[in-house]
N, C-alpha and C positions, 0 to 999 in steps of 0.2 A: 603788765603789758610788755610789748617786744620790746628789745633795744632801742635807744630813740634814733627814729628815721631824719636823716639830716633834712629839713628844708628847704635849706639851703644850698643844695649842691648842685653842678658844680658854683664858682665864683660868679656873681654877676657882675659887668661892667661898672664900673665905681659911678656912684652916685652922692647926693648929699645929703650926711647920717651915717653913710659908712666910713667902716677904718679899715686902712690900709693897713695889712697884715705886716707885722715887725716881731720879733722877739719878745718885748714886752707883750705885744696883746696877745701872741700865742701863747705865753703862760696863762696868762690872765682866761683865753678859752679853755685850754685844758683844765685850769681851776675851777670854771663852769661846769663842765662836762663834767665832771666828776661829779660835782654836788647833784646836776642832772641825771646821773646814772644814780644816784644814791635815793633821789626822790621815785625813780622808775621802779627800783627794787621795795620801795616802800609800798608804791601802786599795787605791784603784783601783789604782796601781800596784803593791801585790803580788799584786792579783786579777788583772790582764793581765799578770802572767809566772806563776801557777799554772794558770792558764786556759787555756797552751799547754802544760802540761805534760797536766794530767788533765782530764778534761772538766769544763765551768761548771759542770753541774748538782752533781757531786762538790764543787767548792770550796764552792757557797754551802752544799748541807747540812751540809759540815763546819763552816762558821760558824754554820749554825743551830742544831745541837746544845749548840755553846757559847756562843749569845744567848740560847736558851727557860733555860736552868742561870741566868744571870748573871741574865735577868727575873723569873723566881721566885726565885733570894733575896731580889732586889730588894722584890717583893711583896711577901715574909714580914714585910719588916721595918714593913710600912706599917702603919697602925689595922686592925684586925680581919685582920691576917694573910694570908694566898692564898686565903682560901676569901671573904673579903670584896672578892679584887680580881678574883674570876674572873667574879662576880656580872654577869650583863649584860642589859640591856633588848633590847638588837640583837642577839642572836648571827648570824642571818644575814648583817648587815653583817657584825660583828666579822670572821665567817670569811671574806667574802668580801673586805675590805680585806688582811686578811693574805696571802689566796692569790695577790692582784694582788700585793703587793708584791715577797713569795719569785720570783715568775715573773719580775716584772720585776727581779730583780738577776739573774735568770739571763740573759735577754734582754740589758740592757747589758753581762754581763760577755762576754758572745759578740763582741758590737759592739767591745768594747776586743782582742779577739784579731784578729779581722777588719779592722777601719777602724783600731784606733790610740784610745789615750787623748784626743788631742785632735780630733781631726775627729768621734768619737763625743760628747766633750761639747758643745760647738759647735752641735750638731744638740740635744743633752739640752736646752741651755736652754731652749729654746721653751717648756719647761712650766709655768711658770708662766701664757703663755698661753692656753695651751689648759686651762688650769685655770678661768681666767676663763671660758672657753666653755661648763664643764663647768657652770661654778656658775648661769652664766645656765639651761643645759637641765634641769638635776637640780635646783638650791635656787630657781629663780622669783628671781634677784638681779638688778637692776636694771645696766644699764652705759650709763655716759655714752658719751657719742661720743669724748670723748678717749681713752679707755681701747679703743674700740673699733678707732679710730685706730690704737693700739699696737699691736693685736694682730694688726690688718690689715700694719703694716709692719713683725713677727715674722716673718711667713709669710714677707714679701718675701725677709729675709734666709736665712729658711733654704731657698725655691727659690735664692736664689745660692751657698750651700753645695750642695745638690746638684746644680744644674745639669740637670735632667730636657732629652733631647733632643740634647747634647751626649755627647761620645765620651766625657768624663772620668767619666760621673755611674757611680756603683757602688753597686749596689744592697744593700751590706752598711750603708750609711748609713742604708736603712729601719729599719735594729735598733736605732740611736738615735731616732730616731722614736719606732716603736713604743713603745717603753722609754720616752721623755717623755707620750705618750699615756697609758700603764698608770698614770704616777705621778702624771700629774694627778688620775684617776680615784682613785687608791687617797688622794688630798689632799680633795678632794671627800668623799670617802666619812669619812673620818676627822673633817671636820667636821659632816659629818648623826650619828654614832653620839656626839659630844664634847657635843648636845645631850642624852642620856640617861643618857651614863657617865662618869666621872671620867677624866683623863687616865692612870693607871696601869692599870683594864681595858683600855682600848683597848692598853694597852703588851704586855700579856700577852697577851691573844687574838691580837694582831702578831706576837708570836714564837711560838705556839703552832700558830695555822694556819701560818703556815709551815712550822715546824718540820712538822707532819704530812707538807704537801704536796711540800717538797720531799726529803722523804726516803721516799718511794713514787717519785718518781722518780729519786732519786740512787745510790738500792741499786743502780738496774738496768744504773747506768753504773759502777758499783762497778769499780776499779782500786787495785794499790797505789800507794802515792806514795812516790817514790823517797826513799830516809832523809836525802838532802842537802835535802829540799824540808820538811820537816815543822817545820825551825826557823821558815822561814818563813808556815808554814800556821797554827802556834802565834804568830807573831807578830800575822798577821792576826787572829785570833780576838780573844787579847789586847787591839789596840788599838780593833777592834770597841766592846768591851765597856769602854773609856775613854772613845771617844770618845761614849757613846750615856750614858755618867754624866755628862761633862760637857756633855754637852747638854743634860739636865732639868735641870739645875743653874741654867744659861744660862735656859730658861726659866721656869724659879720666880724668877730674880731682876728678867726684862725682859718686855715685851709682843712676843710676835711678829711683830709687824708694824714695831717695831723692828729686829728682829735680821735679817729676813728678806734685807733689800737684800745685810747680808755673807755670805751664805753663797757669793754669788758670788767669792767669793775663790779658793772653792775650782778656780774654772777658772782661775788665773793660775799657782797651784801642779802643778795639770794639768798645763798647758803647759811651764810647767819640767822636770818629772817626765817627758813624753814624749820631748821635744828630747833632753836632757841623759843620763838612764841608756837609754832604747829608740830613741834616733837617729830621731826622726819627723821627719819634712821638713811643714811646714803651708804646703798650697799656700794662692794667695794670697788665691783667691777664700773659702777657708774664714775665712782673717784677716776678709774686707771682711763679710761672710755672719754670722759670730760677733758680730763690736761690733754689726751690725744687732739683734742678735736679745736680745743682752745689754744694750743700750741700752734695746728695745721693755719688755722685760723687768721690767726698772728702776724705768721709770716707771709701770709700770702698779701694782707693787709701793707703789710712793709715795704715786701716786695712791690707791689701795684704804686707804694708811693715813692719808692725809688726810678721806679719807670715812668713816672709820672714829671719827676724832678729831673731825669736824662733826657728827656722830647722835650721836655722845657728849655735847657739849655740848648739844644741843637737847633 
């Protein structure tokens, strides 16, 4: 699956259960986060070897079945219970964040069958980019020229991942793409709805529209899964549902715009995880195309939380 999408963002008004962000608990998230990015690169890789077995759409609704279960008890346990967390000012957003999302893990998980865990991630980075774009057309947010800069030499890298023109370029690479496009959008949106709802509606409505939409389409691709594949389909689910607790975890204890830089960890573990159990060969131009785009990425990441920490102070 994609990068894990903050829940939590922005801060919510302090409550009680949470911890006030300090030194200590921001290591302690980035600690998280990491082992969180390390569980996501694990997902990917058992979503592109179930993804050549049954069709995507079949995998993620099976995961979604088992994250809408895991998000509502999660609820129950909050102040006023699932009836106080379903509560929501946006539901059109609500539903429409969630249905971008469910699509877009079906969309990537296709991309990992077709192109390969790493040349599909490679291409996924840019999103953070085009999220900057998003935020300029939808939220009216301001961008410097540096940051613009960045985004402009994201692009560059990832036409040198694909290569448009050239005999190599393969057009299964548009489904990373895509897929980075969708997720900005659904990051974008989750920030306009974080203005009106608490981070746990939004977590709910997340798995619920989902849940809905991709199990209208996943009945239709309905297959059995063969009995050797179910340890790992329960595995999947499983660390799903680990890695998305210690993720709010990670976010109650640090600012996201701290943690965000690591979640790119998660592409080195990618790359291990294709190489090493699915024998990916990473041509070279995706190496030189990648640092471009994970570099642009970066800093723009930075940059947004330096600017973010100067309107603080003022």
């Amino acid at each position: 699956m994609s990068p894990a999408p903050s829940p939590v963002a922005p801060k919510p008004p302090l409550r009680r259960g949470l911890v006030i962000p300090s030194e200590g608990n921001t290591r302690k998230g980035i600690l998280l986060i990491l082992l969180v990015s390390t569980i996501f690169a694990v997902q990917d890789g058992l979503s592109r070897h179930l993804g050549a077995v049954i069709p995507p759409t079949m995998v993620v609704m099976l995961r979604y079945w088992f994250l809408v279960v895991f998000v509502a008890l999660l609820a129950m346990r909050q102040p006023g219970g699932l009836r106080a967390a379903i509560r929501t000012r946006r539901p059109v957003l609500q539903i429409l964040r969630g249905v971008i999302l469910a699509l877009e893990v079906v969309v990537i998980l296709e991309a990992f069958v077709r192109l390969g865990l790493v040349a599909t991630h490679a291409v996924f980075s840019v999103y953070p980019l085009l999220t900057v774009l998003l935020s300029v057309l939808l939220l009216n947010e301001k961008v410097g020229w540096r940051r613009s800069l960045a985004v402009a030499i994201g692009f560059v890298g990832v036409i040198i991942i694909l290569r448009p023109g050239f005999g190599v370029f393969r057009p299964a690479a548009l489904l990373g793409l895509l897929s980075a496009a969708m997720f900005a959008t659904y990051s974008v949106l989750t920030r306009l709805v974080s203005r009106d709802d608490p981070p746990m509606t939004s977590f709910l409505w997340m798995a619920i529209a989902g849940f809905v939409v991709i199990t209208v389409f996943g009945l239709r691709q309905w297959q059995p899964l063969p009995r050797a594949e179910w340890g790992w389909m329960v595995l999947l689910c499983v660390l799903g549902s680990i890695a998305h607790g210690l993720m709010i975890r990670a976010y109650a204890l640090a600012e996201a715009s701290a943690l965000q830089p690591f979640t790119y960890t998660q592409l080195v573990w990618v790359v291990l995880i294709g190489m090493t159990v699915f024998g990916e060969s990473i041509d070279p131009a995706v190496w030189v195309g990648g640092l471009v785009v994970v570099g642009a990425g970066l800093f723009t990441i930075l940059r947004t939380r330096k600017r973010e920490q100067e309107q603080a102070a003022t």
